[in-house]
N, CA, C and O of each residue as an XYZ file, in Angstrom:
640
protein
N     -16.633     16.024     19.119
C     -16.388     14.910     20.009
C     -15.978     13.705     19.150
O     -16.622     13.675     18.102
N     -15.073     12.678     19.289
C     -14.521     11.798     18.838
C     -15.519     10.874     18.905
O     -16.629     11.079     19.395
N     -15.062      9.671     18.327
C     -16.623      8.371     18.555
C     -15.403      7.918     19.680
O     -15.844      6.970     20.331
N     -14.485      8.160     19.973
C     -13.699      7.462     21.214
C     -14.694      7.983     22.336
O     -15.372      7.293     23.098
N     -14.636      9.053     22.271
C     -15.274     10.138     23.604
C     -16.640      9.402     23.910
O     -17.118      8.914     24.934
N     -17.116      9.533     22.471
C     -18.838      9.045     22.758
C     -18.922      7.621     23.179
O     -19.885      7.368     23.903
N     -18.371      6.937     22.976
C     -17.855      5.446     23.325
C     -17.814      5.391     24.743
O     -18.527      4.617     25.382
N     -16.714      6.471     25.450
C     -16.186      6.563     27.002
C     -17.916      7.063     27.661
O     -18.607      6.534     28.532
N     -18.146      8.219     26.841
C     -19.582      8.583     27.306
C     -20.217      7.399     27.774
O     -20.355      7.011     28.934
N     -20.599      6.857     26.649
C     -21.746      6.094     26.527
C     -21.802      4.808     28.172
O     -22.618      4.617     29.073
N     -20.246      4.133     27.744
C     -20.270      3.572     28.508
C     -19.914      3.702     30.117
O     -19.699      2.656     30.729
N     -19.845      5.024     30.845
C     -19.889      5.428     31.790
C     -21.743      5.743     32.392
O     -22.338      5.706     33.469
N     -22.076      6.036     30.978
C     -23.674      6.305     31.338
C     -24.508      4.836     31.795
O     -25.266      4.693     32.754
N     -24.182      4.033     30.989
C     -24.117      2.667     31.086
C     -24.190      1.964     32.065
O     -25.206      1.357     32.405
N     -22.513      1.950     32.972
C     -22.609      2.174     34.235
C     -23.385      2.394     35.251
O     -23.801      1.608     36.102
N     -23.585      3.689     35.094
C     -24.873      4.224     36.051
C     -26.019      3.864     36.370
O     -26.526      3.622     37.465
N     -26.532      3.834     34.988
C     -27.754      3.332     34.938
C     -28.185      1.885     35.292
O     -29.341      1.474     35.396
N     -26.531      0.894     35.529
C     -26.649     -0.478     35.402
C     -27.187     -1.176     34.172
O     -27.844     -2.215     34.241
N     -26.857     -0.512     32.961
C     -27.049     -1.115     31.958
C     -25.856     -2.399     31.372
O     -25.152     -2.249     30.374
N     -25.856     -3.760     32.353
C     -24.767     -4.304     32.153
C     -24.982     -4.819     30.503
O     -23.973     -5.320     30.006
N     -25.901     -4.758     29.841
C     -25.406     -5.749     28.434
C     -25.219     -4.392     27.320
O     -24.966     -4.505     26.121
N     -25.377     -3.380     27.915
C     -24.759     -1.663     27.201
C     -23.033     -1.956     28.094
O     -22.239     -2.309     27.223
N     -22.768     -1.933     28.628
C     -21.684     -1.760     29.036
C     -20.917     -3.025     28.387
O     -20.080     -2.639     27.572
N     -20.965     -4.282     28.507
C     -20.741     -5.280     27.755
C     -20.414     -5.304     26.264
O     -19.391     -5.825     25.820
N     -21.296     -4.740     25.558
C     -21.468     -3.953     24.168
C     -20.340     -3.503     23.956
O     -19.707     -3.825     22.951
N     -19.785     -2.501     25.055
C     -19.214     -1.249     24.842
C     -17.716     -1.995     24.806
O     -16.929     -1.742     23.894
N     -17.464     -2.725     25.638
C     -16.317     -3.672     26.094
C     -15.916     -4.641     24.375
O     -14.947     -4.674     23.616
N     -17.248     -5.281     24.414
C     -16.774     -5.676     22.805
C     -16.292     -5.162     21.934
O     -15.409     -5.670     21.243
N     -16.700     -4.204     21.800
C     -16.726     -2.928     20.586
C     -15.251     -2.637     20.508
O     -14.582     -2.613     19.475
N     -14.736     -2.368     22.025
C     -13.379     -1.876     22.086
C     -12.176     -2.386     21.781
O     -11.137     -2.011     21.238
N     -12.808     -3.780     22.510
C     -11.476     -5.166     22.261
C     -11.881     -5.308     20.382
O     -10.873     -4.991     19.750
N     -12.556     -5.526     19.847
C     -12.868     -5.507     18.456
C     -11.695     -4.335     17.836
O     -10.638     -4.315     17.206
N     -12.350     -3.715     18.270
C     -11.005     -2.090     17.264
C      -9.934     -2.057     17.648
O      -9.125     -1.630     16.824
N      -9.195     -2.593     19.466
C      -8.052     -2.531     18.979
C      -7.718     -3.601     18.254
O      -6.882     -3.354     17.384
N      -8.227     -5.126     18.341
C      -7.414     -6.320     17.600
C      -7.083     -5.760     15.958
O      -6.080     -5.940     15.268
N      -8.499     -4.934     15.628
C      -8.517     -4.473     14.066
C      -6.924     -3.272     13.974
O      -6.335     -3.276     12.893
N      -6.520     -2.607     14.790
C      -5.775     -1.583     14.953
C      -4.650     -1.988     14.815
O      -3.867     -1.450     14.033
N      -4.268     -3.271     15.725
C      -3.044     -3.725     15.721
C      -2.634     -4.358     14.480
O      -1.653     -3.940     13.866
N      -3.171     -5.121     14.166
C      -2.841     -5.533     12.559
C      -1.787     -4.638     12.116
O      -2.000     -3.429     12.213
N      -0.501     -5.116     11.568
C       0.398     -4.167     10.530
C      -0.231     -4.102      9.343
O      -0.931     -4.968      8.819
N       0.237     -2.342      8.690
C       0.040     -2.053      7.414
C       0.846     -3.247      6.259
O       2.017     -3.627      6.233
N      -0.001     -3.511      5.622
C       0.528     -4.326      4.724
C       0.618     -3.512      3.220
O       0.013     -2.548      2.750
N       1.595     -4.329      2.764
C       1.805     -3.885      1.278
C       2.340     -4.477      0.450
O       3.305     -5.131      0.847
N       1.994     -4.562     -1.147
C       2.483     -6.180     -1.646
C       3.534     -5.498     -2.591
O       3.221     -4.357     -2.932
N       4.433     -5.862     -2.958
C       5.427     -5.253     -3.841
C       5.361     -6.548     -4.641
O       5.131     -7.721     -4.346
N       5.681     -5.824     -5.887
C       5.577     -6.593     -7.504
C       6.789     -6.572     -8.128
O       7.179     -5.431     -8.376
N       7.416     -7.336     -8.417
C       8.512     -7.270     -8.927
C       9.160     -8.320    -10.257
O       8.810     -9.488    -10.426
N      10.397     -7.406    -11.300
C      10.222     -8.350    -12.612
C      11.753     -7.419    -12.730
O      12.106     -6.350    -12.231
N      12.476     -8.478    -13.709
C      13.392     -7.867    -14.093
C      13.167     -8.138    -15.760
O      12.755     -9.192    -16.245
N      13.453     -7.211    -16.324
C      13.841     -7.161    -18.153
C      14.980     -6.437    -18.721
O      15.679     -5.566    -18.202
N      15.038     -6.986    -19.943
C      15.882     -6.688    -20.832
C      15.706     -5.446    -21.726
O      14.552     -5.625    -22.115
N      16.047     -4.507    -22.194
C      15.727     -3.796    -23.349
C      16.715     -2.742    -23.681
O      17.678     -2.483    -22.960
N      16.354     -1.942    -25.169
C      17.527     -1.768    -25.459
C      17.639     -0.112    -24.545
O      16.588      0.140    -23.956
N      18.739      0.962    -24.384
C      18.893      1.863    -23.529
C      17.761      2.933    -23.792
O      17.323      3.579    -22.840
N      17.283      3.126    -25.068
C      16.652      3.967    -26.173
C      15.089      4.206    -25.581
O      14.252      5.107    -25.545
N      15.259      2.701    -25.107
C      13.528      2.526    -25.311
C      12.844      3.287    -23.843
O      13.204      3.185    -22.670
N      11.678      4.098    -24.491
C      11.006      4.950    -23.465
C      10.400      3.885    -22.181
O      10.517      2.660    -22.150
N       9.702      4.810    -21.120
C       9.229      3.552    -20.263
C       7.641      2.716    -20.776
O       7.265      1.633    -20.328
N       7.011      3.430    -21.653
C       6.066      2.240    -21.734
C       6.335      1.545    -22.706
O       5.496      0.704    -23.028
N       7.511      1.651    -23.447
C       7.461     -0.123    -23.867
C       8.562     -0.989    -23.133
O       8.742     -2.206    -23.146
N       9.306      0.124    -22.427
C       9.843     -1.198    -21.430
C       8.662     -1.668    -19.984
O       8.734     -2.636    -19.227
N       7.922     -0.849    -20.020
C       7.148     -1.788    -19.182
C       6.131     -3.144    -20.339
O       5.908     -4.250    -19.845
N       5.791     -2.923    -21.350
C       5.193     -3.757    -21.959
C       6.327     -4.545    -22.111
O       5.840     -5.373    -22.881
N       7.548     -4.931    -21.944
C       8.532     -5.918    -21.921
C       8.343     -6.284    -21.054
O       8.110     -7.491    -21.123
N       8.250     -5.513    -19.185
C       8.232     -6.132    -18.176
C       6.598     -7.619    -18.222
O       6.492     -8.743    -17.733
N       5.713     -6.785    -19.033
C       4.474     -7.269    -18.465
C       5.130     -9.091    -19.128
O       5.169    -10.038    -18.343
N       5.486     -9.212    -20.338
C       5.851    -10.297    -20.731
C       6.772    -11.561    -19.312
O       6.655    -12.675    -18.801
N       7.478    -10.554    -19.298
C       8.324    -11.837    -17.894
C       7.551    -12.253    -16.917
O       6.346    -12.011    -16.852
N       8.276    -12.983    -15.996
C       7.850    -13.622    -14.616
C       8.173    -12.721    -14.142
O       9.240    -12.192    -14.453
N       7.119    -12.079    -12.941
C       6.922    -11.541    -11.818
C       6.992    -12.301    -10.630
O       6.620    -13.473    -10.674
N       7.383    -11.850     -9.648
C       7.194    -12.210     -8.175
C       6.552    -11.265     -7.639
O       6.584    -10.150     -8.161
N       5.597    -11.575     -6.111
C       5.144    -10.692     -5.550
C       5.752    -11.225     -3.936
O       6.381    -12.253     -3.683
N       5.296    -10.093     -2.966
C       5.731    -10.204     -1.747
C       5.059     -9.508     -0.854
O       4.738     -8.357     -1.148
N       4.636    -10.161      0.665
C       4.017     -9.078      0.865
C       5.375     -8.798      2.327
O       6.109     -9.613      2.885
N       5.150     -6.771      2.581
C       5.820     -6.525      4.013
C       5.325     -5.404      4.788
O       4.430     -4.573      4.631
N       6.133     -5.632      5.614
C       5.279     -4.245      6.314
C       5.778     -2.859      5.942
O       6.649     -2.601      5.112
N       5.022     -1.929      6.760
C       5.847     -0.478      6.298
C       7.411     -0.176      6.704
O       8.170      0.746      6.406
N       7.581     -1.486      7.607
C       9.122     -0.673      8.128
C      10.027     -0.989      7.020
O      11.161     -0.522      6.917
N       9.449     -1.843      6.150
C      10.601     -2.323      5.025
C      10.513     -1.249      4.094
O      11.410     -1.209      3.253
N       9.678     -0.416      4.059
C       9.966      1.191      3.209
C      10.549      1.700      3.378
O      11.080      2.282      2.433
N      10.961      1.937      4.619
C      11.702      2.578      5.589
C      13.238      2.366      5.318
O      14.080      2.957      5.994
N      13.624      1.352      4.131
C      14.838      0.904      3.744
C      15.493      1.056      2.510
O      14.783      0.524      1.657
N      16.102      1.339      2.210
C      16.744      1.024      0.771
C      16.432     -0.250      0.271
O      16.302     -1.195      1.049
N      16.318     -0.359     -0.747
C      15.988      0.621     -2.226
C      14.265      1.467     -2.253
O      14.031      2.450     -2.956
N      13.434      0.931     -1.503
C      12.294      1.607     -1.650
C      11.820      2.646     -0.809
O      10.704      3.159     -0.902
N      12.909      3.014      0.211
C      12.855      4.791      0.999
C      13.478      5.478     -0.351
O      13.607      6.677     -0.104
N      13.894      5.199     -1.618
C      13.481      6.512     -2.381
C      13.335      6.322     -3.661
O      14.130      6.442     -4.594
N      11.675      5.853     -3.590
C      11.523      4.971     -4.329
C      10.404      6.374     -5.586
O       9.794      7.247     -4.969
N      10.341      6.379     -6.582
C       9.341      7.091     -7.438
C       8.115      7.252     -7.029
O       7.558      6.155     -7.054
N       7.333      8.176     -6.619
C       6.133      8.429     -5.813
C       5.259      9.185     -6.891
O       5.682     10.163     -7.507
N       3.790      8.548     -7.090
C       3.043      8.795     -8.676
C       2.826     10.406     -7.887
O       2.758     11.334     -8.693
N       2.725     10.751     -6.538
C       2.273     12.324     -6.407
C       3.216     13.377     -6.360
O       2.999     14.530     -5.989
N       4.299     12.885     -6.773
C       5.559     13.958     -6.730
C       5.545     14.015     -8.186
O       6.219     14.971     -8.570
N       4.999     13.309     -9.191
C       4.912     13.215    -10.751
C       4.508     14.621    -11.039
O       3.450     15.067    -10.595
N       5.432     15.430    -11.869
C       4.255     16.507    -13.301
C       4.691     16.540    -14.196
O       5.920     16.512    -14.257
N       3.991     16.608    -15.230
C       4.225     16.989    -16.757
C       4.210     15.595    -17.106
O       4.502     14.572    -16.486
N       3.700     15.884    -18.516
C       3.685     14.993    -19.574
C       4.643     13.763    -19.590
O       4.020     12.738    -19.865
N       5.558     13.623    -19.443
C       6.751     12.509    -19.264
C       6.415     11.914    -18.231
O       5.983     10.764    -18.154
N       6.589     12.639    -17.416
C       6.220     11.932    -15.898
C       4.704     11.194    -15.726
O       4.517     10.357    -14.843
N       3.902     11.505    -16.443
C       2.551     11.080    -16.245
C       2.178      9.883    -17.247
O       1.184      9.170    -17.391
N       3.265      9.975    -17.791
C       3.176      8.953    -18.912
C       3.450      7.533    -18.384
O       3.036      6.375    -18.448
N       4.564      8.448    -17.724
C       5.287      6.841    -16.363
C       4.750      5.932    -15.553
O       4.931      4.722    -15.415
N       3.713      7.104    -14.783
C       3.043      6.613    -13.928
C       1.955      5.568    -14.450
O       1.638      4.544    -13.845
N       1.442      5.990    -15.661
C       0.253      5.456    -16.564
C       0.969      4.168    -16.569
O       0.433      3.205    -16.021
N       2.187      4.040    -17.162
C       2.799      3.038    -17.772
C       3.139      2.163    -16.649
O       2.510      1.128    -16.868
N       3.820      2.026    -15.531
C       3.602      1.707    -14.118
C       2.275      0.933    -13.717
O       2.398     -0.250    -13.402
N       0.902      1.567    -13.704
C       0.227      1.505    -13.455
C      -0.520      0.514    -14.295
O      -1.231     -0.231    -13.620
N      -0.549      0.305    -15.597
C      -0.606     -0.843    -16.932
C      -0.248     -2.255    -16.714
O      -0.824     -3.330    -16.877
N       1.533     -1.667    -16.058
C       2.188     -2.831    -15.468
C       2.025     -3.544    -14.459
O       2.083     -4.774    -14.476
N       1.780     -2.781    -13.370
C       0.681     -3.303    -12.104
C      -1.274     -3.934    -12.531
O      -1.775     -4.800    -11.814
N      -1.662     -3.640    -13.108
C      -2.638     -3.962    -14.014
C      -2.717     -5.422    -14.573
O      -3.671     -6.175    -14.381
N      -1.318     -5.795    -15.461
C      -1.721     -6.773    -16.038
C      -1.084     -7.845    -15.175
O      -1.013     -9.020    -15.533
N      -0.385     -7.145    -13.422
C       0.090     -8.606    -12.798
C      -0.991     -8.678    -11.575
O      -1.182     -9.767    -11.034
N      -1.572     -7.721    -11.218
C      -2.468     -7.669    -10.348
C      -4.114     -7.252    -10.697
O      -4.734     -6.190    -10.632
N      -4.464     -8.579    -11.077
C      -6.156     -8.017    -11.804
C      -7.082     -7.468    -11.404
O      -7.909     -6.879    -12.101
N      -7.093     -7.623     -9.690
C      -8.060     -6.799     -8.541
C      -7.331     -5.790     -8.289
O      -7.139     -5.487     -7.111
N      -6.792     -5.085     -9.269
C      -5.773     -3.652     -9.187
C      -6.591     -2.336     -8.365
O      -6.050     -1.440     -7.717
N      -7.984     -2.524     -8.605
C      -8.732     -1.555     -7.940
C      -8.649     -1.289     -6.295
O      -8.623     -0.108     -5.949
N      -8.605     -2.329     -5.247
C      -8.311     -1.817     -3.850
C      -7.433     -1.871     -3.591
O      -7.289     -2.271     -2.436
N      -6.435     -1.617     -4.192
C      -4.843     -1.042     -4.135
C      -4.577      0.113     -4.497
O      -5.207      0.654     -5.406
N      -3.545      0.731     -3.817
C      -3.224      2.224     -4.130
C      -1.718      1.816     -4.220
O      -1.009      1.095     -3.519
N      -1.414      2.840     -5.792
C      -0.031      2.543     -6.412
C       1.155      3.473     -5.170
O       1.244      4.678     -5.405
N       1.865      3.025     -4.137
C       2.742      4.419     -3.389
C       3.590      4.116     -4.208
O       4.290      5.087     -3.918
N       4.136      3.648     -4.951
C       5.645      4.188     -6.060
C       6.196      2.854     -6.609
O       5.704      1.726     -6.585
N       7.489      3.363     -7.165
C       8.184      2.003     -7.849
C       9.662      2.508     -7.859
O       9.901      3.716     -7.866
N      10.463      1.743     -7.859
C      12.271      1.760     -7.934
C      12.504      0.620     -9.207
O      12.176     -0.565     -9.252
N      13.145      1.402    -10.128
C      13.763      0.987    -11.639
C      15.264      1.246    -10.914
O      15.654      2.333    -10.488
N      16.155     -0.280    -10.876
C      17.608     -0.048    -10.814
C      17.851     -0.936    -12.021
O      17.538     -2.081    -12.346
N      18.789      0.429    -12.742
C      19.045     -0.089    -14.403
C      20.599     -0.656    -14.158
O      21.387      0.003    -13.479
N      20.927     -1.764    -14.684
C      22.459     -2.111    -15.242
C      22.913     -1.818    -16.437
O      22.568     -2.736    -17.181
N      23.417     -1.141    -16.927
C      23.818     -1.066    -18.381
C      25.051     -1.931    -19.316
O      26.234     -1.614    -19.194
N      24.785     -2.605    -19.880
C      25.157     -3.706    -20.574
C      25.896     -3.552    -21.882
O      25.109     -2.919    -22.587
N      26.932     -3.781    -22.546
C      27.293     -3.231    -23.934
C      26.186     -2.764    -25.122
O      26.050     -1.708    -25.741
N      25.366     -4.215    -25.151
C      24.545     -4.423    -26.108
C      22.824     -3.790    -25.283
O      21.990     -3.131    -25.903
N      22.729     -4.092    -24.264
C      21.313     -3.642    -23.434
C      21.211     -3.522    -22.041
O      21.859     -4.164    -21.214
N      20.284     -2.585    -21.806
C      19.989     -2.550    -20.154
C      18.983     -3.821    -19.836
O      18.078     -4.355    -20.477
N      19.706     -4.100    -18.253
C      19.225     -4.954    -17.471
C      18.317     -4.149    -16.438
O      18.882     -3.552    -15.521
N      16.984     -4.115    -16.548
C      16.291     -3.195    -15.436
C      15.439     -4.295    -14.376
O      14.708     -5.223    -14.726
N      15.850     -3.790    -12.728
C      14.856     -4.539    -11.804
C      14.194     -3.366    -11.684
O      14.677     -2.233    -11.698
N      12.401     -3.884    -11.494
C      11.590     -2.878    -11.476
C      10.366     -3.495     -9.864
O       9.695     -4.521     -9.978
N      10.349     -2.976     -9.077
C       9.823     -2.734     -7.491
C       8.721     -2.137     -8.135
O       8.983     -1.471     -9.137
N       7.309     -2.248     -7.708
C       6.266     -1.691     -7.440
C       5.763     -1.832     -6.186
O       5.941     -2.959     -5.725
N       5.027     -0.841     -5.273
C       4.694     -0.929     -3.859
C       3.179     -0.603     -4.199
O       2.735      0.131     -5.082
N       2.527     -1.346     -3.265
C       0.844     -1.269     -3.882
C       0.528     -1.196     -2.294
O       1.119     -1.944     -1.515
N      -0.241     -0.445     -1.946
C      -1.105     -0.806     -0.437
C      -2.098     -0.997      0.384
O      -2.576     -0.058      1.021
N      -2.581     -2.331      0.491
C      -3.681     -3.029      0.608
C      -4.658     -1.664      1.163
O      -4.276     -0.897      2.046
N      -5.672     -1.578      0.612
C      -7.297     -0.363      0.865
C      -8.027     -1.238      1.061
O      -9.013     -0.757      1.619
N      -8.156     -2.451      0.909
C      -9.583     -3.300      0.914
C      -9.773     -3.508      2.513
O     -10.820     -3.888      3.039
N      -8.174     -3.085      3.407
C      -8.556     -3.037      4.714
C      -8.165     -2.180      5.379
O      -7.847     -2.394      6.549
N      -8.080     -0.988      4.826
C      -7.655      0.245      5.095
C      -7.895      0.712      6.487
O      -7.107      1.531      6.961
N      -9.164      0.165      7.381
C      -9.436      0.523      8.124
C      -8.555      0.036      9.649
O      -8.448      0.549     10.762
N      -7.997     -1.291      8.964
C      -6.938     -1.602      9.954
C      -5.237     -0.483     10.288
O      -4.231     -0.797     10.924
N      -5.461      0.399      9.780
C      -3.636      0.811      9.386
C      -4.594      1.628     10.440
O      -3.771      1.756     11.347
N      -5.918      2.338     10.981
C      -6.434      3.423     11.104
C      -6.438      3.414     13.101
O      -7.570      3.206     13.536
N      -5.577      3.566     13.973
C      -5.663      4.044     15.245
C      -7.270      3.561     15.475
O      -8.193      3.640     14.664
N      -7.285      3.120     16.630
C      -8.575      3.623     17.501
C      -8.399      4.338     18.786
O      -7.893      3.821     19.783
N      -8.710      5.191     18.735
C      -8.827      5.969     20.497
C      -9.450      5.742     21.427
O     -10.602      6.105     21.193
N      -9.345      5.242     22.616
C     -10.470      5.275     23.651
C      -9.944      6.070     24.978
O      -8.853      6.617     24.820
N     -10.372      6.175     25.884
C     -10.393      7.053     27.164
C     -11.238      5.966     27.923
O     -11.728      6.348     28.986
N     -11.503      4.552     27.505
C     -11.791      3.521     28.698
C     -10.927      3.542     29.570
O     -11.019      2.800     30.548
């Protein structure tokens, strides 16, 4: 049984019995989860552009990125839904050694611009490189997605 169901239960029993400040309860409870429901998923994207030379692997061009100015931003999910970050590097499509190195290195970089890095979850990053005679010009996207309110992205069901 769902806690929606037991919810509809409860407060039909409620009802019956004329338990108006149980039924009241039940009414709060509901208007409470959807306001929490409706809330859009949020997500903050991090962003930096650097210089370096074509050669250089990604963790020391991210230790170049960590040096520059960053911007951050926050949007909703439909802006994923768009170019450049509908196909954007995803740390769970990562294997092997190279690839995990990336993510580490990514993740370093998100680290030293976001210090409460812990209730965030890394969903990916987009590197669009320019190549330059002398060096690449790289913009680097990170997508992070707020967990500290995870419970808002989360449906509530009822059968009120």
């Amino acid at each position: 049984m769902t806690p929606s169901t037991v919810l509809a239960n409860l407060r039909i029993d409620a009802m019956f019995y004329q338990l108006d400040g149980l039924v009241d309860q039940c009414d709060e409870f509901t208007k409470s989860q959807s306001r929490v429901s409706s809330l859009p998923s949020r997500y903050l994207i991090v962003g930096t552009q650097y210089k370096h030379a074509e050669i250089e692997d990604i963790e020391t061009q991210m230790s170049t990125a960590m040096i520059g100015r960053a911007w951050r931003t926050w949007v909703t999910e439909d802006v994923l839904q768009k170019e450049p970050l509908l196909s954007i590097e995803r740390p769970e499509s990562r294997t092997g050694f190279n690839a995990l190195r990336e993510v580490a290195a990514v993740e370093r970089f998100i680290q030293s611009q976001v210090p409460d890095f812990g209730p965030w979850r890394l969903v990916g990053w987009h590197i669009q490189r320019q190549v330059g005679t002398w060096e690449v010009s790289s913009q680097l996207m990170v997508v992070l997605e707020d967990t500290k309110n995870r419970k808002r992205t989360e449906p509530f069901e009822s059968n009120l």
